[in-house]
N, C-alpha and C positions, 0 to 999 in steps of 0.2 A: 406629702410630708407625713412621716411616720410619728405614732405618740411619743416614742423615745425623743427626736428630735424636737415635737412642740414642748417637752419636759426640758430640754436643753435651755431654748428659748427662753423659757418661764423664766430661771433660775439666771440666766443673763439681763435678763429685763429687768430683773427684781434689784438684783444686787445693784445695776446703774441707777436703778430709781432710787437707792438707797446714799446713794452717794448725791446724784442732785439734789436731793432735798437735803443732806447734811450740807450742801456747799450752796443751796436756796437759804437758809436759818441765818448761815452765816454771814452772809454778803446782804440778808435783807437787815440783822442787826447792827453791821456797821457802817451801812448806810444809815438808818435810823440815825445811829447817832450823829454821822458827819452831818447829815440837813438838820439836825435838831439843832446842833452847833451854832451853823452857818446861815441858815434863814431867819429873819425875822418871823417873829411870833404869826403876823397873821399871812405870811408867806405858807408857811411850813404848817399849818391849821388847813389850808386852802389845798395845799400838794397832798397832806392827809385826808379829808375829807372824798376828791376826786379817785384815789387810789383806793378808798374805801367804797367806793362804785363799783369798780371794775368785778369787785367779784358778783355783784347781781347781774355783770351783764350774761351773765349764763342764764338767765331767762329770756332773752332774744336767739338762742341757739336753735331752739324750736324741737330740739332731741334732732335735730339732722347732723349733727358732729357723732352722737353713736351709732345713727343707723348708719354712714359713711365708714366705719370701724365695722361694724357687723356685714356692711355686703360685700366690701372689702375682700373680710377672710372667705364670707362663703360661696361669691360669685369666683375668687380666685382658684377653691377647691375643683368645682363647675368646668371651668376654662370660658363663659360667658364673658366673651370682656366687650362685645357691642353692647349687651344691657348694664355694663359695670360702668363702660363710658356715658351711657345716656345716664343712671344714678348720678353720677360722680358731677355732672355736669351740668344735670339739674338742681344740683343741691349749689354748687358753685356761684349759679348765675342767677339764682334765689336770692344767696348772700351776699351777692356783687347789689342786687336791686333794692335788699334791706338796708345794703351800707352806705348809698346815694341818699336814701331817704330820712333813714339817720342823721349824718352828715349837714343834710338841709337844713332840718328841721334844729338841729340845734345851733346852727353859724346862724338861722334867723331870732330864735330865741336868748342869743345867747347876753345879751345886755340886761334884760330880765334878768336871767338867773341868776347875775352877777350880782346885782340890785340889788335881788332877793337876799341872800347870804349876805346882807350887810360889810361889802368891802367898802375900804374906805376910799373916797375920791382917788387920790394917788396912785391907786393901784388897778384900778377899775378899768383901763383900757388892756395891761398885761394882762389882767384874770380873765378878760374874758377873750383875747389872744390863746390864753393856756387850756381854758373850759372848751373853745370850738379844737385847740390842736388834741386836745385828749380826747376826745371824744368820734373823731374824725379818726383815728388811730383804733378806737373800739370796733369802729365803724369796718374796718379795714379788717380789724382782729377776725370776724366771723370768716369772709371769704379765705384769708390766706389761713384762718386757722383747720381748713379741711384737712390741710396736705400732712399734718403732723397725725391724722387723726386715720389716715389714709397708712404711715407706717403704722400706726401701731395695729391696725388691721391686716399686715402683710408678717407683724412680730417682730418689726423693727423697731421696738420701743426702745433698745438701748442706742439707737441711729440719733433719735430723736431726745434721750436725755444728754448724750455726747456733748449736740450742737446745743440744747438749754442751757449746759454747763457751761460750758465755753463764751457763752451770750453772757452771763452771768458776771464770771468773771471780769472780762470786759466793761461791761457794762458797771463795775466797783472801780474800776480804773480810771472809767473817764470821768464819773461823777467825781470820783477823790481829787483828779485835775481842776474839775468843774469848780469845786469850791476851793480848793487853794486858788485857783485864776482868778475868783470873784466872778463868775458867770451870774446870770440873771437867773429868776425861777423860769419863765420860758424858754431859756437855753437849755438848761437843768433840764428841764420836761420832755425837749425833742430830742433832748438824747437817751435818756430814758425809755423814750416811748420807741427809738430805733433799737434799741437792745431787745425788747419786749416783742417788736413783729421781724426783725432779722431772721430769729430762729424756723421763722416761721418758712420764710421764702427761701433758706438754705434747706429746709426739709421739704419744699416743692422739687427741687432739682432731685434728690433723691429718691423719692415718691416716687416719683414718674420716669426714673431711669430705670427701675424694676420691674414699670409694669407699660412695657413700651408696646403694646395692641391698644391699650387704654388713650382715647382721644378725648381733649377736655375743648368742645368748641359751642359756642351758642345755638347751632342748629342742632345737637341732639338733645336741646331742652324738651322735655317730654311731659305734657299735663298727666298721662294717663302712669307717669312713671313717678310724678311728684302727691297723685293720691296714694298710688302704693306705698310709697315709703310712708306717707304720713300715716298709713295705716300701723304703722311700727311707732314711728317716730312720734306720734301723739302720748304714748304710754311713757314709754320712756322720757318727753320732757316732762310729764306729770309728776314722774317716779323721780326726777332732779327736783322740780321744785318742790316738792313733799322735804325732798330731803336737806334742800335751803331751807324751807319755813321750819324743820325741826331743830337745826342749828340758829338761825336766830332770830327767831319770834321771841324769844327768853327777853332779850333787852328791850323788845318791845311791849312785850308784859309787863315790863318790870316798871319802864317807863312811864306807865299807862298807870299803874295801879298804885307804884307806890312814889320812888320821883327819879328824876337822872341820877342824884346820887346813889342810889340805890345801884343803877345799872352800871356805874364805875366798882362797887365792889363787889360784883358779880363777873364782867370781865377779868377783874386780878384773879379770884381764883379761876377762871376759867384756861390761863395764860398756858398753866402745862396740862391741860385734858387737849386742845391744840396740839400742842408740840405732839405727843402723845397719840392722839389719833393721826398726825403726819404718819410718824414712823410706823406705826402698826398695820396703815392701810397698804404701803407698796408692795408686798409680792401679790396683792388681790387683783392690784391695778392691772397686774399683767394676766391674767386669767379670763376676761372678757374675748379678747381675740382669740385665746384658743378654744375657749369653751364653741364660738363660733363657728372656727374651722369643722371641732370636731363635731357639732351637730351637719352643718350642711355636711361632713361625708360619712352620716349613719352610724358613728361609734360609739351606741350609747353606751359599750362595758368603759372604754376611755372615760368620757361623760362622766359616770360612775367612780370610777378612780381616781379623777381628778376632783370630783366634789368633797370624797371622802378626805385626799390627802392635803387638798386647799385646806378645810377645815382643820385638818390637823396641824397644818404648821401657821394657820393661824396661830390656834393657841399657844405653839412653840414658842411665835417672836413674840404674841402680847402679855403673857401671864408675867413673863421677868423682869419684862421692862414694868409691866404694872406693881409689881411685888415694891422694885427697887422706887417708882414715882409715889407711892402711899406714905413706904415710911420716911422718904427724903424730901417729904412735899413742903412743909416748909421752909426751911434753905433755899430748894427750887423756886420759889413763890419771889423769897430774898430778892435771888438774881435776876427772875425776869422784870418785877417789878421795881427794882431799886433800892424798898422799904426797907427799913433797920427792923419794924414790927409789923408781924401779920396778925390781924384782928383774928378773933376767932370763929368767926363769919365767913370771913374770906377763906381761911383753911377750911372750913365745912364745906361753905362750895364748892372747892377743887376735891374733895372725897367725890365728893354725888359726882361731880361730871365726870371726872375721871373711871368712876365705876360707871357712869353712863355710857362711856367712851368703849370701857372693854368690855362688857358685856354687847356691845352693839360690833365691836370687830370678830366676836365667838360665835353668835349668831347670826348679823346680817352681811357682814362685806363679801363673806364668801358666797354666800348662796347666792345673794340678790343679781353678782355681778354674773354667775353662773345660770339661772333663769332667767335672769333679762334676755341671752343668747340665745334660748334653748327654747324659745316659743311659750312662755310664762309670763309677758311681759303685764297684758291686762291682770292677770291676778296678782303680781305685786303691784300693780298700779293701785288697787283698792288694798289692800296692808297698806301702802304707803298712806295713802289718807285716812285711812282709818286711825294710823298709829300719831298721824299730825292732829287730827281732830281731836283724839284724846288726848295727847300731850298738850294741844291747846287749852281744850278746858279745864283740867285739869292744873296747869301752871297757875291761872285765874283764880280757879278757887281756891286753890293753897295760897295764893299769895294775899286776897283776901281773907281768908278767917285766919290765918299766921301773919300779915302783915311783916313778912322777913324775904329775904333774896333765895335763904335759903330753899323754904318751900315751893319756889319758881324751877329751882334742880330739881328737887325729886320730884315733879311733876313732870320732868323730862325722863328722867330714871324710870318713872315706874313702865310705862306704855313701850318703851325699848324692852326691859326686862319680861314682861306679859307677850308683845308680839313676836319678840325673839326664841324665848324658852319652851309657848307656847301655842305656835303657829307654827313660826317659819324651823324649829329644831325638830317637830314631830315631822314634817313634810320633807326633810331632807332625809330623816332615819326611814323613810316609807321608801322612799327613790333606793334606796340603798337596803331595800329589802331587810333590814335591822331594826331592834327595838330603839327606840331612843337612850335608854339607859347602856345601852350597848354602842352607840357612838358615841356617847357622852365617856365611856371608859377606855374606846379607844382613841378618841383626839383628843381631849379635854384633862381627862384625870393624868396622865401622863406628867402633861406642862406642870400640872398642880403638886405632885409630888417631887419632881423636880426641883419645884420652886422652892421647897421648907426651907432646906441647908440657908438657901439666900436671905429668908425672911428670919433665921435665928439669926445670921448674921446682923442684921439691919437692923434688928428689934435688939441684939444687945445695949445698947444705950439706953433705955425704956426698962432696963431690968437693973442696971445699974448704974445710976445717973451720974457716978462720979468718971465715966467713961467720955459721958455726952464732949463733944467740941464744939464750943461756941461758935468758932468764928469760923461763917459761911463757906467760902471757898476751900480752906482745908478739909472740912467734915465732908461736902461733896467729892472732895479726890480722894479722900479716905476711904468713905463710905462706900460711895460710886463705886469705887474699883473693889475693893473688897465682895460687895454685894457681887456686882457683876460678873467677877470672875467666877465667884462660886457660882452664880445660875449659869452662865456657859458651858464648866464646867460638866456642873449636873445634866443639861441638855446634850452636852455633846458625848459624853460618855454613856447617862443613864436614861437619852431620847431615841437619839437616832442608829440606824443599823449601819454596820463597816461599807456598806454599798454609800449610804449615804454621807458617811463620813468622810468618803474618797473623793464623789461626786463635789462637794463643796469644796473640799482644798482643792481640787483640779481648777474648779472656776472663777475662783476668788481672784487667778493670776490672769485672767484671759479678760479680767472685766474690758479692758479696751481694745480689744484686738478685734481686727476688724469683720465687721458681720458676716453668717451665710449668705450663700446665695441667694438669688433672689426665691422666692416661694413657691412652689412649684406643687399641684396636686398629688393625694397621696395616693 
């Protein structure tokens, strides 16, 4: 596979990821509200609580979900597919033997836990019916979640957001049935929970129809193949979890030091730096596999040009969308949270995270997922806890001698801003044999100039207040569009070159048409 072609790829991947997450937002908010509707209070506390798990359970992945992605691309470069099958297959039946044990341990615990969490008599025998089905489904989630992890190692990631989307969909359909029907909450949940690994076992058929030398059986389980990888795979789960505890330890400082209340108004403003880091992370998502390919087949000028121009269009998609989320952050706050008024606490937090959020997609989403592949993994492992340790203590003390939520953010802010500016932006301008000031003017300052036109737009209302529009939804379709078209605009005229301009209208139409061949070395 040529660079032209893994650039193809990029640009297909990216754009489907852009679309599953705009069509994840929106089927995850009208479900919210059809179960908010439809469950009783402590039905729907108990369906939230449990879903609010599932995202730690990426600390049982053990980092073998990327290194399955990384050998992937680079054993496929190789043509190695007897060591691709013993990898593939040790990691498989790894998590076939974590999922048994899982499984157990919670169907025998599981009246405890229910106990624990104060349900009420009544419900005590479904909950814990829905506690062992959800979990057993997590359980399930690691083995079958290789094959998905498997395309996007092959660059099949728009294969793989296709069939998410489609699951999705579905998946708003039968719950919308669900509760018109009056279904139970363990009905609810095992349909749920079959949307959520369906995806998974229609992107095994796929996987594996592309990479047909590749055998997945228990006899090439390999111990001497399950230290090697771990020898990868131990950094890189460090370098997740670093990156879980820097996302939210915040509520659990806040928690700790000042009270829960506290941590509800620290969530609202947090509502759109979320949203916000969604959309700003997917065309990075897609850079991991090829940064891989192209290390295992020795291209370090590619390597190079892809770091430089990941960076750049980093800042392309995040500076407008940030421009337009600062001065519309209120309204935004409005809508996500329901509130007729935003405290002025709440809108301070959502500045700090939100500028937490982009400064951390200018400086880390591209590099980190670019070194991770390229045999740098131990040395972002210690950045990664270094910058957790200080963002740790750091949120502590501010939140003790300010006693506010506030100081909980910029204690996350500042340690992003310090490891990013200056660690991880001078080690990328070295690779690229450039001063830093010299990347910084050709990825960065671009977006930023770009972006003015937008931000006088936005900022008219702040200059002349008899402009302002009160009421919420208007002023966002106003505003929103106004602002936006101008930074498109500006980007698309005064960013990008006529090669790139072409390049995007050509792909914009092909988002679903059906993938390349399968992967073939280059």
């Amino acid at each position: 596979m040529t660079y032209d072609s893994i650039k193809q790829h990029i640009w297909s991947n990216a754009l489907s990821n852009y679309f599953r997450t705009f069509v994840g937002i929106l089927v995850g908010l009208v479900t919210f509200r059809l179960l908010y509707q439809a469950l009783p209070r402590e039905s729907f506390g108990f369906w939230s609580l449990l879903w609010s798990v599932f995202g730690y359970g990426i600390l049982l992945d053990f980092g073998f979900g990327f290194t399955a992605q990384k050998r992937v691309a680079e054993l496929s470069v190789t043509g190695e597919w007897h060591k691709l099958s013993q990898v593939l297959s040790t990691i498989l039946f790894f998590y076939l033997g974590m999922a048994v044990l899982m499984a157990t341990t919670v169907a025998l615990g599981a009246d405890d836990v229910v106990r624990a969490f104060g349900v009420s008599a009544a419900n005590h025998e479904e909950f814990r019916l829905v506690l062992i089905a959800f979990f057993a489904a997590i359980a399930l989630a690691f083995p079958l979640g290789l094959f998905p992890e498997i395309l996007r190692g092959q660059q099949r990631i728009r294969t793989t957001n296709n069939i998410i989307t489609i699951a999705l969909l579905m998946r708003l359909v039968v719950i919308a049935w669900a509760v018109h029907a009056g279904w139970s909450l363990l009905a609810i949940m095992l349909a749920a929970l079959f949307f959520a690994l369906a995806p998974d076992l229609v992107s095994a058929f796929f996987a594996l129809r592309h990479l047909p030398e590749v055998k997945l059986r228990p006899g090439l389980f390999s111990k001497s193949i399950m230290r090697e990888t771990m020898g990868f795979s131990i950094f890189a789960y460090i370098s997740t979890a670093t990156t879980l505890v820097l996302g939210k330890t915040d509520q659990l400082v806040l928690g700790a030091t000042l009270s829960i209340g506290a941590v509800a108004v620290y969530q609202a403003g947090a509502k759109v730096a979320e949203v916000f880091a969604q959309f700003t992370r997917q065309l990075q998502d897609t850079l991991s596999p090829a940064a891989a390919h192209l290390h295992a087949a020795g291209d370090h000028s590619a390597l190079r040009d892809l770091l430089r121009r990941g960076t750049r269009w980093s800042a392309l998609i995040a500076t407008p969308l940030y421009v337009l989320c600062a001065f519309e952050l209120e309204p935004l706050l409005r809508i996500l949270t329901g509130d007729s008024h935003i405290a002025v606490e709440t809108w301070q937090v959502a500045q700090v995270l939100l500028l937490w959020f982009y400064t951390s997609a200018l400086t880390h989403s591209v590099s980190k997922r670019i070194y991770m592949m390229t045999g740098h993994e131990r040395r972002l492992m210690w950045l990664g806890l270094g910058e957790a340790a200080v963002n740790l203590s750091l949120s502590i003390t501010l939140a003790l001698l300010f006693q506010n939520v506030v100081g909980v953010a910029v204690g996350s802010l500042i340690p992003a801003a310090f490891f990013g500016w200056c660690l991880l932006w001078p080690w990328v301008a070295r690779d690229l044999q450039i001063r830093p000031w010299q990347l910084f003017r050709e990825t960065v300052l671009p977006a930023w100039i770009a972006s003015v036109p937008s931000a006088l737009v936005l900022g008219t209302p702040l200059l002349f207040p008899d402009l302002r529009i009160e009421n919420t939804w208007p002023r966002i379709l106003l505003m929103g569009s106004a602002g936006g078209v101008t930074s498109l605009l500006c980007v698309w005229y005064g960013c990008l070159t006529p090669a790139e301009r072409q390049m995007l209208g050509a792909r914009l139409p092909s988002l679903f048409k059906r993938n390349p061949t399968a992967l073939q070395p280059a």
